[in-house]
KOLKELO-199152 format. One record per residue: z negated, y, x of N, C-alpha, C, CB in turn; residue number from 1. Coordinates in Angstrom, 1 decimal. Each point is the difference from the previous one (the first is absolute). Glycine has a CB too. Layout:
# KOLKELO-199152
+--------+--------+--------+--------+--------+--------+--------+--------+--------+--------+--------+--------+-----+
!    n_w !    n_v !    n_u !   ca_w !   ca_v !   ca_u !    c_w !    c_v !    c_u !   cb_w !   cb_v !   cb_u ! num !
+--------+--------+--------+--------+--------+--------+--------+--------+--------+--------+--------+--------+-----+
!      Z !      Y !      X !      Z !      Y !      X !      Z !      Y !      X !      Z !      Y !      X ! NUM !
...
+--------+--------+--------+--------+--------+--------+--------+--------+--------+--------+--------+--------+-----+
This chain:
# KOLKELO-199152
+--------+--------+--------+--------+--------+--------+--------+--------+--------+--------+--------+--------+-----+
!    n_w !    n_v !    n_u !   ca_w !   ca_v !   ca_u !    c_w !    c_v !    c_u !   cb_w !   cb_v !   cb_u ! num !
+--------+--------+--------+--------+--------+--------+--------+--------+--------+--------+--------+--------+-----+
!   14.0 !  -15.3 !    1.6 !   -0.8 !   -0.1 !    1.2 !   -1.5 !    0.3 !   -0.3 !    2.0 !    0.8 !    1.3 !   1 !
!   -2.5 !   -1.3 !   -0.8 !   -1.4 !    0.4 !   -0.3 !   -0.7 !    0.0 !    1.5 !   -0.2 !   -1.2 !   -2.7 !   2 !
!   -0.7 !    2.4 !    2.6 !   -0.9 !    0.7 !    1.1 !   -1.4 !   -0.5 !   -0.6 !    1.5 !    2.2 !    0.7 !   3 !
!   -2.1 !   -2.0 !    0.8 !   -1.8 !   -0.1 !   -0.1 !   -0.3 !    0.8 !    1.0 !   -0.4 !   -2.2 !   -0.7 !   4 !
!   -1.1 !    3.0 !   -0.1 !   -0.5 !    1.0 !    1.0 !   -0.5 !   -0.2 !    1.3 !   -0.4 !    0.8 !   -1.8 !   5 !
!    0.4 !   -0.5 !    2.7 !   -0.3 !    0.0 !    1.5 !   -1.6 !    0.2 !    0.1 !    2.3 !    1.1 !    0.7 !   6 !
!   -2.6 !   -1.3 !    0.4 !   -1.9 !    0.5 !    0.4 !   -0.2 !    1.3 !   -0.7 !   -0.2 !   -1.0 !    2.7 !   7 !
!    0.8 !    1.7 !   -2.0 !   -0.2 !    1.7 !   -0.7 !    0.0 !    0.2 !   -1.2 !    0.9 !    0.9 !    1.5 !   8 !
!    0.1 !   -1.6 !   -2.0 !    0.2 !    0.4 !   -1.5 !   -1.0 !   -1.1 !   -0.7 !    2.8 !    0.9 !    0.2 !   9 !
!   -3.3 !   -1.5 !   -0.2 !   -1.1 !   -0.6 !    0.0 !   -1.1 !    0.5 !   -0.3 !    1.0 !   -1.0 !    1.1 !  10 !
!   -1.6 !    1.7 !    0.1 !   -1.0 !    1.0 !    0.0 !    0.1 !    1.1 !   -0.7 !   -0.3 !   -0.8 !    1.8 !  11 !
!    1.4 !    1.2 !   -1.9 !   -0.2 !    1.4 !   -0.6 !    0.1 !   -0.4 !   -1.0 !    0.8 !    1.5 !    1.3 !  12 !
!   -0.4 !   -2.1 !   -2.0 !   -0.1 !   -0.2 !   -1.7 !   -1.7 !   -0.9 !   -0.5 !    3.5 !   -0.6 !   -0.1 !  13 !
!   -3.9 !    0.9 !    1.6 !   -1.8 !   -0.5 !   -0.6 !   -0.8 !    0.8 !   -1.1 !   -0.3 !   -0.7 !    2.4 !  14 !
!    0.8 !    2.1 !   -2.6 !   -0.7 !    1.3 !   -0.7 !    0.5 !    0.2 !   -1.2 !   -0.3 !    1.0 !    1.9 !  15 !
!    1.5 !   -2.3 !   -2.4 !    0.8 !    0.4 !   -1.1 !   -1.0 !   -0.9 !   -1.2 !    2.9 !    0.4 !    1.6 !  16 !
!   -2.6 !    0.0 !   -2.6 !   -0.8 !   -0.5 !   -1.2 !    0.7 !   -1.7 !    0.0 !   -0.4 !    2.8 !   -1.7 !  17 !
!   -0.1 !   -3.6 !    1.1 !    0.8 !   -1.3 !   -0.3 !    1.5 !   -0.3 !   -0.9 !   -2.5 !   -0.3 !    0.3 !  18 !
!    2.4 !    1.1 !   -1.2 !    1.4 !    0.5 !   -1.0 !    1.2 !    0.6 !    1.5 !   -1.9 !    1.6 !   -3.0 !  19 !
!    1.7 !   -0.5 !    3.8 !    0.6 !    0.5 !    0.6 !    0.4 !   -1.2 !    1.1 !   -0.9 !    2.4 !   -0.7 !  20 !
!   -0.5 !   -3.0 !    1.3 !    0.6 !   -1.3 !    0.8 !    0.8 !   -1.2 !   -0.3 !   -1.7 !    0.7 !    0.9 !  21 !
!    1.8 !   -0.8 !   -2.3 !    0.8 !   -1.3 !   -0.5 !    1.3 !    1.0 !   -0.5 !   -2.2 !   -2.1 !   -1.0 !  22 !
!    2.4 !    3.2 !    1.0 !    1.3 !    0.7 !   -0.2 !    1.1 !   -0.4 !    1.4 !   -1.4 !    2.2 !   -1.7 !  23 !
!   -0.2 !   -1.3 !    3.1 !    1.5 !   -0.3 !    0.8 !   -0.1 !   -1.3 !    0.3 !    0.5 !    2.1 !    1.0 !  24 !
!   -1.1 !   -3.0 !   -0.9 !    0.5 !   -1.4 !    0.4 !    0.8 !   -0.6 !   -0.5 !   -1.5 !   -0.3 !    0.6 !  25 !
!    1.9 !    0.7 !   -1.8 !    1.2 !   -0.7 !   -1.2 !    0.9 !    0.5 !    1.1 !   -0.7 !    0.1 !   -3.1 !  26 !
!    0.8 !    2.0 !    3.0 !    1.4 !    0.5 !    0.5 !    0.5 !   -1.0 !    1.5 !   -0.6 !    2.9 !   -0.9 !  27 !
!   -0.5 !   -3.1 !    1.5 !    0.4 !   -0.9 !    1.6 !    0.4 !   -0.9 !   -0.6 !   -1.5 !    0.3 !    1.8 !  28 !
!    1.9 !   -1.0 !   -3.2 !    0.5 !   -1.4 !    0.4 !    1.3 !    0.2 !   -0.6 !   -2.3 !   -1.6 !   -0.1 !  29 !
!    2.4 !    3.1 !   -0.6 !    1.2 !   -0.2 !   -0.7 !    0.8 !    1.4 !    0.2 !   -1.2 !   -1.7 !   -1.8 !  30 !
!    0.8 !    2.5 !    2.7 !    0.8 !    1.3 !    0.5 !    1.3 !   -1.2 !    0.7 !   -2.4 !    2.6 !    0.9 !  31 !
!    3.6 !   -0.9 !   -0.9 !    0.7 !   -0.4 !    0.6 !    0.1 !    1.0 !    1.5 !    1.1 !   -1.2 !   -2.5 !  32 !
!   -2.3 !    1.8 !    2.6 !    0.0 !    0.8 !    1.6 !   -1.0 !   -0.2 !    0.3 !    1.1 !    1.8 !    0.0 !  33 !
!   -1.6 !   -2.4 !    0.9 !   -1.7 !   -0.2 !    1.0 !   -0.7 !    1.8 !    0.6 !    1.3 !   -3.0 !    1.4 !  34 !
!   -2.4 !    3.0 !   -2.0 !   -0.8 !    0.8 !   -0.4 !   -1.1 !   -0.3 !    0.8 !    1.0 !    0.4 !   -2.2 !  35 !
!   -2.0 !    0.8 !    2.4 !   -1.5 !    0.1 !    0.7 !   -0.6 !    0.5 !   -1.2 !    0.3 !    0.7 !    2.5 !  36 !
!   -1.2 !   -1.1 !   -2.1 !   -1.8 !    0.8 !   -0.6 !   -0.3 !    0.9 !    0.6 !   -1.2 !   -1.8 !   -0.4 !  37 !
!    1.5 !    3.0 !    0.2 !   -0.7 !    0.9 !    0.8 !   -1.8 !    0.7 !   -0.2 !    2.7 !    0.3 !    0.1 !  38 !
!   -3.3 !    0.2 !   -1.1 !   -1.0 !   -0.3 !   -0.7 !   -0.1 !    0.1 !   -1.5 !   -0.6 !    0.5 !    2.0 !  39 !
!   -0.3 !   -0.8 !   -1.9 !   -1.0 !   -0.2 !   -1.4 !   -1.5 !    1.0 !   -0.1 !    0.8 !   -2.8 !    0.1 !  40 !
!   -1.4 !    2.9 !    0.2 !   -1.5 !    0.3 !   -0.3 !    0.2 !    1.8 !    1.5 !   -1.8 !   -4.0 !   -0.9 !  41 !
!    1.2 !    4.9 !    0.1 !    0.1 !    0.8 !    0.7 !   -1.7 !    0.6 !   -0.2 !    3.0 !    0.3 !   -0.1 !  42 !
!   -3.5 !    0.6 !    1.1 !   -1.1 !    0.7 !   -0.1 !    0.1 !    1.3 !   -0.8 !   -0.4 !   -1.0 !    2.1 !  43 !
!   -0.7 !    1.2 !   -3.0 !    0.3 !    2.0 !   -0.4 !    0.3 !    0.6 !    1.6 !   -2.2 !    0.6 !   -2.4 !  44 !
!    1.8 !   -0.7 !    3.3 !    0.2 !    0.6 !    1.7 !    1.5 !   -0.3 !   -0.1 !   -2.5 !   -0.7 !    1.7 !  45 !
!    3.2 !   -0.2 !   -1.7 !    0.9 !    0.1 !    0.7 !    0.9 !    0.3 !   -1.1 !   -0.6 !   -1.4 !    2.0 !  46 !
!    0.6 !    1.1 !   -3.0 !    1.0 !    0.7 !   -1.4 !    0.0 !    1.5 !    0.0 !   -0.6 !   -1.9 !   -1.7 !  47 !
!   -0.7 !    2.2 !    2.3 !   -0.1 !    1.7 !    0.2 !    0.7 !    0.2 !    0.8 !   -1.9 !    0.6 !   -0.5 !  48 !
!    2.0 !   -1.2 !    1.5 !    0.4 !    0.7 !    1.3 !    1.8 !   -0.4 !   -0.3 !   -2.6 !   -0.5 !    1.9 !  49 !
!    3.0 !   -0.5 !   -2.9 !    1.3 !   -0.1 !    0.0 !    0.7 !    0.7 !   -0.9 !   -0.4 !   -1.7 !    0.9 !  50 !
!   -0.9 !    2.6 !   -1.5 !    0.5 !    1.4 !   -1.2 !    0.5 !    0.6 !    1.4 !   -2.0 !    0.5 !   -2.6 !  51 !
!    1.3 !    0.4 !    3.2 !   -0.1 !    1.1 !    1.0 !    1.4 !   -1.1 !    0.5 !   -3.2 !    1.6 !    0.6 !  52 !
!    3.4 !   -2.4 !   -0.3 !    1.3 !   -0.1 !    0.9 !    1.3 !    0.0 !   -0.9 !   -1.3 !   -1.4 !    1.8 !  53 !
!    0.9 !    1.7 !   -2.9 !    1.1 !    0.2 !   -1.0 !    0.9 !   -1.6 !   -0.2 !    0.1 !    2.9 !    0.9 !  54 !
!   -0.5 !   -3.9 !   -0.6 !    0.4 !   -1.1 !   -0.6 !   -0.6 !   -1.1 !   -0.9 !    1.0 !    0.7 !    1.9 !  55 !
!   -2.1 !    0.4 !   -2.6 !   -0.5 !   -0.5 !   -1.5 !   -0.2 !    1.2 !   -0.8 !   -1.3 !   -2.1 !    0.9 !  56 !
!    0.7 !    2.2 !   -2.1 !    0.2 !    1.1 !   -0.7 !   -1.1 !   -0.1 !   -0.6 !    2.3 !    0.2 !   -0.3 !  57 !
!   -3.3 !   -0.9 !   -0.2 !   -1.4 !   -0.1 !   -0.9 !   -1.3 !   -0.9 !    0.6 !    1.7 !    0.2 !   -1.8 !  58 !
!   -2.5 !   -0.1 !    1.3 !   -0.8 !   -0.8 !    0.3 !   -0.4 !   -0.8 !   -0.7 !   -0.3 !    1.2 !    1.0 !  59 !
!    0.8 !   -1.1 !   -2.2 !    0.0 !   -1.1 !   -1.1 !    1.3 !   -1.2 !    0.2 !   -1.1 !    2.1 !   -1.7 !  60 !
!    0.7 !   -2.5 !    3.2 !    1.1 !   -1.2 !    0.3 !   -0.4 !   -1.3 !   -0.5 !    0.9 !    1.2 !    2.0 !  61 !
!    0.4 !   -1.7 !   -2.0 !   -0.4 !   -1.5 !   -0.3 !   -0.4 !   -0.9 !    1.1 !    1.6 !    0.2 !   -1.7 !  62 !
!   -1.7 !    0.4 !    3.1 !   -0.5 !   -0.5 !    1.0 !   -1.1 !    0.0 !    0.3 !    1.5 !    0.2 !    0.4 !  63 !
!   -2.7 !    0.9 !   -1.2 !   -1.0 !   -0.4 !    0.2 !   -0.7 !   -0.6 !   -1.0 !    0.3 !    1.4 !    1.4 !  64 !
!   -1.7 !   -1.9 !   -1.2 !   -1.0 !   -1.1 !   -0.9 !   -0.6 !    0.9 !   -0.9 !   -0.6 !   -1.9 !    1.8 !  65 !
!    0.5 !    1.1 !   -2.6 !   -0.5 !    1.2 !   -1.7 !   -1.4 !   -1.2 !    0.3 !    2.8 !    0.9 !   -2.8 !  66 !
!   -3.8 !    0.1 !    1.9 !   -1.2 !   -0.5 !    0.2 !   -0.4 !   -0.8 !   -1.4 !   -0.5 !    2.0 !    1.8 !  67 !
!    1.6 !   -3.3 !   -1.7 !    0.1 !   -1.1 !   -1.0 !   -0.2 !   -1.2 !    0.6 !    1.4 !    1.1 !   -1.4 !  68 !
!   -1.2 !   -1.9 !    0.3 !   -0.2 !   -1.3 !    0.9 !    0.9 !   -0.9 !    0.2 !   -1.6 !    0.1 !   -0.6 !  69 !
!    3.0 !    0.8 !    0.3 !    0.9 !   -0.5 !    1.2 !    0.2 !   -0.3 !    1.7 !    0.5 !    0.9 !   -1.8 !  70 !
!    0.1 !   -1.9 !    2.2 !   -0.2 !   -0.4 !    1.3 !    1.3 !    0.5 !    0.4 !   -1.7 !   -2.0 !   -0.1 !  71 !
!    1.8 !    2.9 !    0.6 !    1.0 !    0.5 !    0.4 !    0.7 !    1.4 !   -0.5 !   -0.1 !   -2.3 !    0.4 !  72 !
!    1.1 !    2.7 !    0.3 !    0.7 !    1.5 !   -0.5 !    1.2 !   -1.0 !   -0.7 !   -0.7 !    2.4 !    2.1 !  73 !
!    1.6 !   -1.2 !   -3.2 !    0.9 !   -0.3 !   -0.7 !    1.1 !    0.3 !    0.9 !   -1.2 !    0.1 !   -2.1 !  74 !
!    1.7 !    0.1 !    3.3 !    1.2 !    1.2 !    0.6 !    0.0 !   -1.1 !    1.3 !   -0.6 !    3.1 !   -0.9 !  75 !
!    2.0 !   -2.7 !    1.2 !    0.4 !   -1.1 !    1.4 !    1.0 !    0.9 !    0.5 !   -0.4 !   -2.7 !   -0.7 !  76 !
!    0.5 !    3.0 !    2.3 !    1.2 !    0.2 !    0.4 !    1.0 !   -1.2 !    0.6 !   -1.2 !    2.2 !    0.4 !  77 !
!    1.8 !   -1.5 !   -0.6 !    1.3 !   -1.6 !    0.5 !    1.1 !    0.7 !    0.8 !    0.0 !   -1.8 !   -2.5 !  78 !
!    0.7 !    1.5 !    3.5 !    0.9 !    0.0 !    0.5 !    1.2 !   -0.8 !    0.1 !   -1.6 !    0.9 !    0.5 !  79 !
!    2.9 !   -0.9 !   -0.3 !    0.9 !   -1.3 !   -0.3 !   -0.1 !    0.2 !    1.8 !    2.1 !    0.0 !   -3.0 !  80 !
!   -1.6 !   -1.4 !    2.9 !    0.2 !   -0.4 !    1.9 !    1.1 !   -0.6 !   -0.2 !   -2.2 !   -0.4 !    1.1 !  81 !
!    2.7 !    0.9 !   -0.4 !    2.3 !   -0.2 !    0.2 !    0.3 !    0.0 !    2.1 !    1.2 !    2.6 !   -3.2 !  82 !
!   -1.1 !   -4.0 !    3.4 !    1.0 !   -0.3 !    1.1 !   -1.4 !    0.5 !    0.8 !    3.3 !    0.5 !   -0.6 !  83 !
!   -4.3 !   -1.0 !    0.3 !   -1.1 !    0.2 !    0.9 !   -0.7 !    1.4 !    0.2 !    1.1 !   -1.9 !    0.9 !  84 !
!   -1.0 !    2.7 !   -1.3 !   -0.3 !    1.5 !   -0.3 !   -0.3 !    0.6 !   -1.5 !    1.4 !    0.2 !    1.9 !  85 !
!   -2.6 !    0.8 !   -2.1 !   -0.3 !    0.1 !   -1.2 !    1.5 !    1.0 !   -0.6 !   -3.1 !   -0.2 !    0.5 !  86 !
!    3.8 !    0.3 !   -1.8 !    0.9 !    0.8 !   -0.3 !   -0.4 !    0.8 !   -0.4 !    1.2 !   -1.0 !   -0.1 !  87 !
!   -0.6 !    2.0 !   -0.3 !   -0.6 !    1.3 !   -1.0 !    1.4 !   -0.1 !   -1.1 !   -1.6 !    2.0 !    2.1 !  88 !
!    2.6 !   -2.8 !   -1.7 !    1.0 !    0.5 !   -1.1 !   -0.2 !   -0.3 !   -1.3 !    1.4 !   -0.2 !    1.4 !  89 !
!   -0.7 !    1.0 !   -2.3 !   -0.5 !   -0.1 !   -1.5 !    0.4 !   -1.6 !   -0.9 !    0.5 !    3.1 !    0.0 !  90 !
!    0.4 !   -3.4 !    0.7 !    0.5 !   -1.2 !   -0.6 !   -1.0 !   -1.0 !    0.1 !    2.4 !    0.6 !    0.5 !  91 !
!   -3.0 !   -0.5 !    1.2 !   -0.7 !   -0.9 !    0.4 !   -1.2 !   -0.5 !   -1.3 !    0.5 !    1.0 !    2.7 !  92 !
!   -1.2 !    0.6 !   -3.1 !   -0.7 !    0.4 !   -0.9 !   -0.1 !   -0.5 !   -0.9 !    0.2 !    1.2 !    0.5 !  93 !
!    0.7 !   -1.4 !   -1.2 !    0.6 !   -0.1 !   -1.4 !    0.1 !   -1.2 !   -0.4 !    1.1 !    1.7 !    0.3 !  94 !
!   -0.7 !   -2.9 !    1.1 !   -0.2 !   -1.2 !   -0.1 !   -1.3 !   -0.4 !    0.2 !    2.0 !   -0.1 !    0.3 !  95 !
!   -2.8 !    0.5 !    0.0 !   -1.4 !   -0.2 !    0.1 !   -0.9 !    0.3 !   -1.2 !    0.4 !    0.5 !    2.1 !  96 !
!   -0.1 !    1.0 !   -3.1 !   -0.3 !   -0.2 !   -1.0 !    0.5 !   -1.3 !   -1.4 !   -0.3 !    2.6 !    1.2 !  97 !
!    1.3 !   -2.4 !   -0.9 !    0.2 !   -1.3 !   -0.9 !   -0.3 !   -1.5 !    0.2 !    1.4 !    1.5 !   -0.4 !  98 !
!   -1.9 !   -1.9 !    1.9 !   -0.8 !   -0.8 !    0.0 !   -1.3 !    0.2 !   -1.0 !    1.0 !   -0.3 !    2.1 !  99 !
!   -1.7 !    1.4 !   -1.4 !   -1.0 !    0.4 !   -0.8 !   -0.3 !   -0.2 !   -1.4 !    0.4 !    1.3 !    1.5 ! 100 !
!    0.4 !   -0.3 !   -1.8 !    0.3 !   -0.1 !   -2.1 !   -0.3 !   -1.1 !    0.0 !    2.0 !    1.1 !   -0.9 ! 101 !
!   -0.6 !   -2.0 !    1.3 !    0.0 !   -1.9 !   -0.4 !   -1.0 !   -0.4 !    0.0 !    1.7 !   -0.7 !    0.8 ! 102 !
!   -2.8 !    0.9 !   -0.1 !   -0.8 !   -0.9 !    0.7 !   -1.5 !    0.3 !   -1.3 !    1.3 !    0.0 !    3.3 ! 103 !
!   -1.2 !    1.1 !   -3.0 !   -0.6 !    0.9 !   -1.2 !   -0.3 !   -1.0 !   -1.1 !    1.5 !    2.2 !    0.5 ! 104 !
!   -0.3 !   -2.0 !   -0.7 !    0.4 !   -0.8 !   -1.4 !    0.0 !   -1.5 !   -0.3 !    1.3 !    1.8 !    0.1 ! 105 !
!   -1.5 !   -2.4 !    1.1 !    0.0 !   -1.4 !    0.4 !   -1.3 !   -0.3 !   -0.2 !    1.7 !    0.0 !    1.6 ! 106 !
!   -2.9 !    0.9 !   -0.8 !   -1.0 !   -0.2 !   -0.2 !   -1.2 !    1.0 !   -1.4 !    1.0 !   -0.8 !    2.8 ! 107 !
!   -0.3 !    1.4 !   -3.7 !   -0.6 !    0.4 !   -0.4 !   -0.7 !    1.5 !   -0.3 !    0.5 !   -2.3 !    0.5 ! 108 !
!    0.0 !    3.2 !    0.8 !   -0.2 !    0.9 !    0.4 !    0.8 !    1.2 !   -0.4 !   -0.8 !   -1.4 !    1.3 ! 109 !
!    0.6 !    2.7 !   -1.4 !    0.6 !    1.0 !   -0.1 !   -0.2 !    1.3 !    1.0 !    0.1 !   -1.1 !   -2.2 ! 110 !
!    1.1 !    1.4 !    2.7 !    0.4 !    0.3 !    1.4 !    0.7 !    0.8 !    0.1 !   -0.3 !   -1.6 !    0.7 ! 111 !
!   -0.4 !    3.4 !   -0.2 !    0.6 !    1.1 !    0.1 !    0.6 !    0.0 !    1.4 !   -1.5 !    1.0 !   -1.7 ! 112 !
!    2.3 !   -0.1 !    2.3 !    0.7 !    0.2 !    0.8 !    0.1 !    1.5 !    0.7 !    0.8 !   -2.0 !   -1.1 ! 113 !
!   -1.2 !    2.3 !    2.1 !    0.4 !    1.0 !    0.6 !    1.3 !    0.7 !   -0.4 !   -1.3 !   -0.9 !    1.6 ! 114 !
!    1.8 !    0.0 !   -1.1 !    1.6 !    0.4 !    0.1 !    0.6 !    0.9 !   -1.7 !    0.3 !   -2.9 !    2.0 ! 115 !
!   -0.8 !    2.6 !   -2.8 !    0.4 !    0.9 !   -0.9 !   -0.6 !    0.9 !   -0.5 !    0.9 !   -1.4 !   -0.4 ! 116 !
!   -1.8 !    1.9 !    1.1 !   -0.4 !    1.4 !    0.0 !    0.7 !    1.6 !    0.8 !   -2.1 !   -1.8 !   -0.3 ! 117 !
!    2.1 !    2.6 !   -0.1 !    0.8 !    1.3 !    0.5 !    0.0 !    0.0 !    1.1 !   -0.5 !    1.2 !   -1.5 ! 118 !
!    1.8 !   -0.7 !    1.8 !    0.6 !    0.0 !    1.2 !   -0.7 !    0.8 !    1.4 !    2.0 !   -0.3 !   -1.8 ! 119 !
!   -3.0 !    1.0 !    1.2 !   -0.8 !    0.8 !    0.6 !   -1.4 !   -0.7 !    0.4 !    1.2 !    2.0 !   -1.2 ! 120 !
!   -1.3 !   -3.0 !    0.1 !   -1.4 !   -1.3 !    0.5 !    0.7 !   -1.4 !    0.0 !   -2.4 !    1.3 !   -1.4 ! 121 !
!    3.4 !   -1.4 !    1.5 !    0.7 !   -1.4 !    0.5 !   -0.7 !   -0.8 !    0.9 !    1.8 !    1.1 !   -0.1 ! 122 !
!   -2.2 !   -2.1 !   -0.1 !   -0.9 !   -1.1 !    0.5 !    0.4 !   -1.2 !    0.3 !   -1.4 !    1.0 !   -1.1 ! 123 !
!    2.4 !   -1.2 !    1.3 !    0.6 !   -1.1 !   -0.1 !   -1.0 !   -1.7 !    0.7 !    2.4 !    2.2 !    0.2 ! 124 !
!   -3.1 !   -2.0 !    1.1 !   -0.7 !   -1.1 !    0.2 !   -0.9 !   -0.3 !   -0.9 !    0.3 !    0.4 !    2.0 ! 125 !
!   -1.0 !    0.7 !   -3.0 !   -1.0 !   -0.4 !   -1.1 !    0.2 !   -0.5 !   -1.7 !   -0.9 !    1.6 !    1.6 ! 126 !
!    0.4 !   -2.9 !   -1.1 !    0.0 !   -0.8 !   -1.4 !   -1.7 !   -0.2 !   -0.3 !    2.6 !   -1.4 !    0.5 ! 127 !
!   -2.9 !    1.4 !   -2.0 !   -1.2 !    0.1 !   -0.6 !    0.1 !   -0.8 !   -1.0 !   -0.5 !    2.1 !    0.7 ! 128 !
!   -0.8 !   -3.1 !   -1.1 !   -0.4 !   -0.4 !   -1.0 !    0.0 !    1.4 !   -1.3 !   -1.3 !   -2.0 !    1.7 ! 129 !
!    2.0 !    1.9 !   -2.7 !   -0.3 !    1.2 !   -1.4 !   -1.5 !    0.0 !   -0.3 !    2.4 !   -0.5 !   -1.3 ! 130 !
!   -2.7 !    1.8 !    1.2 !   -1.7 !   -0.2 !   -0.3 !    0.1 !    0.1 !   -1.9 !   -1.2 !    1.6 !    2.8 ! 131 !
!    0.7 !   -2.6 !   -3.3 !   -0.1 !    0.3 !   -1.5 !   -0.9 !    0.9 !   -0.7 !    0.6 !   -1.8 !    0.1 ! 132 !
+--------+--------+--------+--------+--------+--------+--------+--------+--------+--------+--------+--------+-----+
């Protein structure tokens, strides 16, 4: 089956570096669960503010812009979308990362994952370009 991103998901992947935007358009054509963009490109303001809400942990994210001359951030959130509603289940997850990987790999890319970090910073919507 192959998916394609919607308006939103569209837009929101405007903030993502070009490496990260040809990752997920591969996964849309070759996941086997239909997925959102949730974002890409975050403010130091709002990464701070999503420390204090306790659903980020640093400020050395991959969501925000380094003062290079890269066009874009390396970090994307993604969500799987199942039977018309975003899921949170892990499976959903899981097939989404391995789009990912694949696609990764399809295009040339290398592609960390939330999802396999400690169970205490578990991230499952966040997939990142590897910084070398």
């Amino acid at each position: 089956m192959s998916y394609s991103p919607g308006t939103a998901s569209r837009s929101n992947l405007e903030g993502g570096c070009n490496d990260i935007k040809q990752v997920v358009m591969r996964a849309f054509e070759i996941s086997e669960v239909d997925f959102s963009v949730i974002e890409t490109q975050r403010s130091p303001l709002q990464q701070r503010q999503n420390i204090d809400d306790g659903v980020s942990w640093t400020m050395d994210s991959d969501h925000l812009k380094e003062d290079d001359d890269r066009t874009g951030v390396l970090a994307v959130d993604l969500y799987p979308w199942v039977d018309g509603h975003t899921s949170h289940d892990p499976n959903d997850y899981s097939l989404l990362a391995k789009a990912m990987f694949h696609a990764g790999g399809d295009v040339g890319v290398q592609i960390k994952w939330g999802g396999f970090w400690t169970k205490e910073r578990c991230d499952r919507p966040h997939f990142a370009k590897r910084r070398k």
